[in-house]
C-alpha positions in Angstrom: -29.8 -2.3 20.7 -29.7 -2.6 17.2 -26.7 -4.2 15.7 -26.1 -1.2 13.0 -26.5 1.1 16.3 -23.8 -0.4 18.3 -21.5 -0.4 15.4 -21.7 3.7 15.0 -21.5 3.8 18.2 -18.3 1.9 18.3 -16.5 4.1 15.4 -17.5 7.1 16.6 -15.5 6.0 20.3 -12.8 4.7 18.3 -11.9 7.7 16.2 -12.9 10.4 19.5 -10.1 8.5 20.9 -7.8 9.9 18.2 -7.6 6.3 15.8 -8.2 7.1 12.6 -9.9 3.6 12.3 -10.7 3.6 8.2 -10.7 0.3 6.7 -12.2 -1.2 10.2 -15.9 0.6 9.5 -16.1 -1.2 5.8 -15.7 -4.6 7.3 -18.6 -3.7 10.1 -20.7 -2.6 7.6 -20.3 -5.8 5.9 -21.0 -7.7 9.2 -24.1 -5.8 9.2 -25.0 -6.2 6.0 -24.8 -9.9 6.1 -26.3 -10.7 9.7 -29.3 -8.1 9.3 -30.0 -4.9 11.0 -31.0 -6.9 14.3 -30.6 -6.9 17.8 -26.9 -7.2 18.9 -28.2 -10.2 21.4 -29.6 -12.2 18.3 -26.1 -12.8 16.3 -25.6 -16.3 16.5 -22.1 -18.1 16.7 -22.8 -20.1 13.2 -24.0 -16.5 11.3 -20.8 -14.4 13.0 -18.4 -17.7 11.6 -20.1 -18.0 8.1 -19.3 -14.0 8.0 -15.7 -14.1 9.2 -14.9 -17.6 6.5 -16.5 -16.1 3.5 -16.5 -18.2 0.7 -13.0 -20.2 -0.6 -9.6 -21.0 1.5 -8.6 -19.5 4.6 -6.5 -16.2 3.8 -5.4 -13.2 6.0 -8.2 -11.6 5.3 -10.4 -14.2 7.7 -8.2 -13.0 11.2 -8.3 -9.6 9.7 -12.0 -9.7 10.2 -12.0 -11.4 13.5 -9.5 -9.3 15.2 -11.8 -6.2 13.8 -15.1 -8.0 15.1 -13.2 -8.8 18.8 -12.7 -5.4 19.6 -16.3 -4.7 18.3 -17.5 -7.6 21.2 -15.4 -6.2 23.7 -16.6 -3.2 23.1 -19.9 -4.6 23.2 -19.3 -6.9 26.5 -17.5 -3.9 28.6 -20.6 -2.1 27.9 -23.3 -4.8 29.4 -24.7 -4.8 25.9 -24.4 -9.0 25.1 -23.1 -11.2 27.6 -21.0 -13.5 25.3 -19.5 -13.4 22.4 -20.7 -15.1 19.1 -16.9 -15.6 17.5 -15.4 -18.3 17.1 -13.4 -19.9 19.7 -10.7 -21.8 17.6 -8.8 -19.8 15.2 -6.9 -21.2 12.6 -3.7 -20.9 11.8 -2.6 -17.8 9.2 -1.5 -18.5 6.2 1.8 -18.0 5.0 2.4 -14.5 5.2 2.5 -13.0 1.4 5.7 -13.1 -0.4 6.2 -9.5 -2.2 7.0 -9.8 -6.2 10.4 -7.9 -7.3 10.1 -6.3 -10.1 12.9 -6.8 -12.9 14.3 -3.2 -14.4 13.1 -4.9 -18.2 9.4 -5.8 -16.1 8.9 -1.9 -15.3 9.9 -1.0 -18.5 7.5 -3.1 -19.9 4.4 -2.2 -17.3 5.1 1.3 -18.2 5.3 1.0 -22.5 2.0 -1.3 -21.6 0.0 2.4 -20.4 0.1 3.3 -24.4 -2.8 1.2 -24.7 -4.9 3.2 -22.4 -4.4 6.3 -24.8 -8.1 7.4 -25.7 -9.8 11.0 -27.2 -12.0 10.9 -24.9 -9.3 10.9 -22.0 -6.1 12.2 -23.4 -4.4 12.5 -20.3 -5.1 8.6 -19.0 -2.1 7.1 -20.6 0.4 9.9 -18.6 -1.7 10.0 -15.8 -1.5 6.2 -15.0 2.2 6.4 -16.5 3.3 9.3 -14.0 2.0 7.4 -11.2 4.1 3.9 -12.1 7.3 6.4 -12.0 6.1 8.2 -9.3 5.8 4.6 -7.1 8.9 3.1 -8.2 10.9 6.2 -7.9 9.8 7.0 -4.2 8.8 4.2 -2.4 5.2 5.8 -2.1 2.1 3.9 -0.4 -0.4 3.5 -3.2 -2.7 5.5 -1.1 -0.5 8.3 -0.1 0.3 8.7 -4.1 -3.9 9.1 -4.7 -3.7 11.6 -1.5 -0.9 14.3 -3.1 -2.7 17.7 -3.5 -0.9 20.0 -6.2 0.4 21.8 -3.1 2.2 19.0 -2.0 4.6 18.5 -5.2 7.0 21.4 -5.7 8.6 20.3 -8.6 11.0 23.6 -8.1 12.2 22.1 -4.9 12.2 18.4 -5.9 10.6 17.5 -3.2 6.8 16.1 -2.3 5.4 16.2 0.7 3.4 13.5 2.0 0.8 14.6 4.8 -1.0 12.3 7.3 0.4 9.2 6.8 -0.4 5.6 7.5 1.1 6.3 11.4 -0.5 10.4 11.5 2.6 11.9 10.2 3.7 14.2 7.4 7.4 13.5 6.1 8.8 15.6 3.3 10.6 12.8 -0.1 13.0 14.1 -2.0 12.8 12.9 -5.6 15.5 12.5 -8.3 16.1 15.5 -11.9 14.3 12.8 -13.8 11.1 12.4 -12.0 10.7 15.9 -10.8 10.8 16.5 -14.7 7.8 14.3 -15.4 6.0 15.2 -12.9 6.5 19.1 -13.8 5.3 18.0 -17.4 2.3 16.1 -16.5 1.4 19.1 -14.3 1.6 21.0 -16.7 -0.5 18.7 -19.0 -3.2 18.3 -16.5 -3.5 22.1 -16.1 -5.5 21.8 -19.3 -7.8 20.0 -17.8 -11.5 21.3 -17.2 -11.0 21.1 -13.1 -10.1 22.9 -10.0 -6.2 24.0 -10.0 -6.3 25.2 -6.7 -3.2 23.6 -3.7 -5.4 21.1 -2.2 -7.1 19.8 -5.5 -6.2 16.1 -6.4 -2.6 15.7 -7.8 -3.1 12.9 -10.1 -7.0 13.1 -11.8 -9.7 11.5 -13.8 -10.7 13.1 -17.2 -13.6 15.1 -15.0 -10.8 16.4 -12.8 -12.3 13.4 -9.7 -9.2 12.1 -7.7 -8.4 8.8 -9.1 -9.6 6.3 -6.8 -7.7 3.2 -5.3 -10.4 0.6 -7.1 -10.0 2.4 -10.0 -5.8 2.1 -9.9 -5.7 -1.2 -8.5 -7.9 -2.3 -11.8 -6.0 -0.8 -14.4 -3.1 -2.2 -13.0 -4.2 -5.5 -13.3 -4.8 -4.9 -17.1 -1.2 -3.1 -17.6 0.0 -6.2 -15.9 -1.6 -8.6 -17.8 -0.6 -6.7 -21.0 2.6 -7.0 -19.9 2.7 -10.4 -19.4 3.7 -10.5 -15.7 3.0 -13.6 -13.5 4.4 -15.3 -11.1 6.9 -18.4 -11.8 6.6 -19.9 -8.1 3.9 -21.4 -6.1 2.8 -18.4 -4.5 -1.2 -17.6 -5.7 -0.7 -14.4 -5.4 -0.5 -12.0 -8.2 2.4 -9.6 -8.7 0.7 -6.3 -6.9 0.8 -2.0 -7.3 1.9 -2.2 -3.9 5.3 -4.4 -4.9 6.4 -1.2 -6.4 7.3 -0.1 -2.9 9.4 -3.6 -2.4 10.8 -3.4 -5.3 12.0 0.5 -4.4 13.4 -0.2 -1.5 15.4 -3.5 -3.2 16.3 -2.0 -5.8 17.6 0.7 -3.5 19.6 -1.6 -1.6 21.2 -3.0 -4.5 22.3 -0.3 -5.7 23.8 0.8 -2.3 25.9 -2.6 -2.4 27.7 -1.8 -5.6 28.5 1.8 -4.8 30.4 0.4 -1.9 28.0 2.4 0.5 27.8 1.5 4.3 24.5 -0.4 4.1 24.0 -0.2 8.0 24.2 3.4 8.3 21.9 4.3 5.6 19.1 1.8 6.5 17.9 3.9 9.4 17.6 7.1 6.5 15.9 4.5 3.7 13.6 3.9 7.1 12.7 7.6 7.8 12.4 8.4 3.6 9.8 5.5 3.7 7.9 6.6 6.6 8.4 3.4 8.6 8.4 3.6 12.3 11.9 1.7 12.6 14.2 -0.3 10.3 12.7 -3.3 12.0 9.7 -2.7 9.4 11.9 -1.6 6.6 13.4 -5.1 6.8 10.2 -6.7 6.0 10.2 -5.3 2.8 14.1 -6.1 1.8 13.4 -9.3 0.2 16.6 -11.7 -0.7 16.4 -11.5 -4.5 19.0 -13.1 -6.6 20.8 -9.5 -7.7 21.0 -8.7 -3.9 22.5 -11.9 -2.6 24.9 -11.3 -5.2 25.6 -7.8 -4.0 26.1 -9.0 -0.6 28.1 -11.8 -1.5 30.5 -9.7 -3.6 30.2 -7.1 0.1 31.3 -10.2 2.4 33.8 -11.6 -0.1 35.3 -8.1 -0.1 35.4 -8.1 3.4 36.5 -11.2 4.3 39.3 -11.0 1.7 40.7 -8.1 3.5 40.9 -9.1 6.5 42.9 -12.4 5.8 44.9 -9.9 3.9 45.9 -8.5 7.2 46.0 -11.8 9.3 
């Protein structure tokens, strides 16, 4: 059997078995693309590890691609259609695992002034489009890609409230949002009604010029350039550049902060800031509260409180 063969074969089990198995195909493709549209017998051991090490240092991005290529060979091996498999047998050691970037208050107000710059005639609507979606990030918590996914049926600005469908673990939760972003986002409605595009419920929430959804590639570019304008880099020794999807970090630390100097019992609401996210538990919600300067203060200032009243009553 053909190499390309086995692999629709493979996507099309995967997703009849209810997966929704997205960003798995693309790196198939790729292994295709770079070994050959030959038989699945003929991959060789050195071809399958020049595919899976790419070209610099070792990132996450290597086991990502072998754990994706396993289950394609023991797919493959179940089957009868190879008899071994052409991975490698040592796999190195991940790298450290990425350190999100915290955003400062003056950072985002200076990302968001930076999206004046992509004012144009022949887009009017690129600087609020891009803007809306910055707020829309930071003020929710949003996954990048379930922002791109809103329909115009899914924000009722009259109820506050956006509803995010189909979500990274196939559910739909419904995300409250605050006076000040259900405001812009009933004025860029409103804006992008003027638009020459389809205004019915399940057309694209935020748009290009020609009324297209705005894709991830094309988000994750300009970003880079508002950051850059911006001046926004990273002062340790991570090589990682600050990223769109540290706007969710920064939400949800931010948040936290916040919930230390109103006093609020932390513990309790972590399970809600859990659900609002769309995280299967607060185990995964505590991934994402990094220990910033601001919030070891805040919980400094909480224990010192604490511990303070309770010598009071020894």
């Amino acid at each position: 059997m053909k190499l390309s063969e086995l692999v629709t074969e493979y996507v099309s089990f995967k997703q009849s078995i209810g997966m929704r198995y997205r960003s798995e195909p693309a790196i198939l493709r790729s292994f295709c693309k770079a070994i050959g549209d030959i038989e699945i017998e003929e991959v060789t051991p050195a071809s399958a590890a020049a595919f899976i090490a790419g070209a610099g240092p070792i990132t996450t991005f290597w086991h990502r691609k072998y754990e994706v290529l396993r289950g394609f060979y023991h797919f493959a091996l179940t089957r009868g259609y190879v008899e071994a498999s052409p991975l490698p047998k040592t796999v190195p050691k991940r790298p450290e695992t990425l350190k999100p970037y915290i955003y400062s208050t003056e950072e985002l107000h200076r990302l968001l002034s930076a999206t004046d710059s992509l004012q144009s005639p022949i887009s009017p609507l690129q600087a609020i489009t891009f803007r809306t979606i910055l707020l829309t990030l930071y003020g929710t918590g949003l996954r990048i890609s379930e922002a791109l996914s809103l329909t115009i049926a899914d924000v009722n600005v009259s109820d506050s409230l956006i509803t995010v469908r189909n979500t990274k673990f196939y559910k739909t939760r419904l995300v409250p949002i605050g006076p000040h972003l259900t405001e812009y986002l009933d004025s860029y409605l409103k804006k992008r009604r003027l638009l020459p595009c389809q205004l019915k419920d399940d057309s694209a929430f935020f748009v290009t010029r020609t009324g297209h959804a705005l894709s991830y590639d094309r988000m994750r570019k300009t970003f880079r350039l508002l950051r850059n304008l911006s001046g926004i880099t990273r002062r340790d020794s991570t090589r990682y550049s600050p990223r769109i999807h540290d706007l969710r970090h920064t939400f949800t630390v931010h948040r936290l902060e916040a919930w230390y100097r109103e006093g609020a019992d932390v513990q309790l609401l972590l399970p809600r800031l859990s659900t609002y996210l769309g995280h299967k538990d607060v185990a995964e919600t505590q991934c994402y509260l990094s220990m910033t300067p601001d919030l070891l203060r805040e919980a400094n200032l909480r224990f010192e409180h604490y511990a303070l009243s309770e010598v009071n009553h020894v």
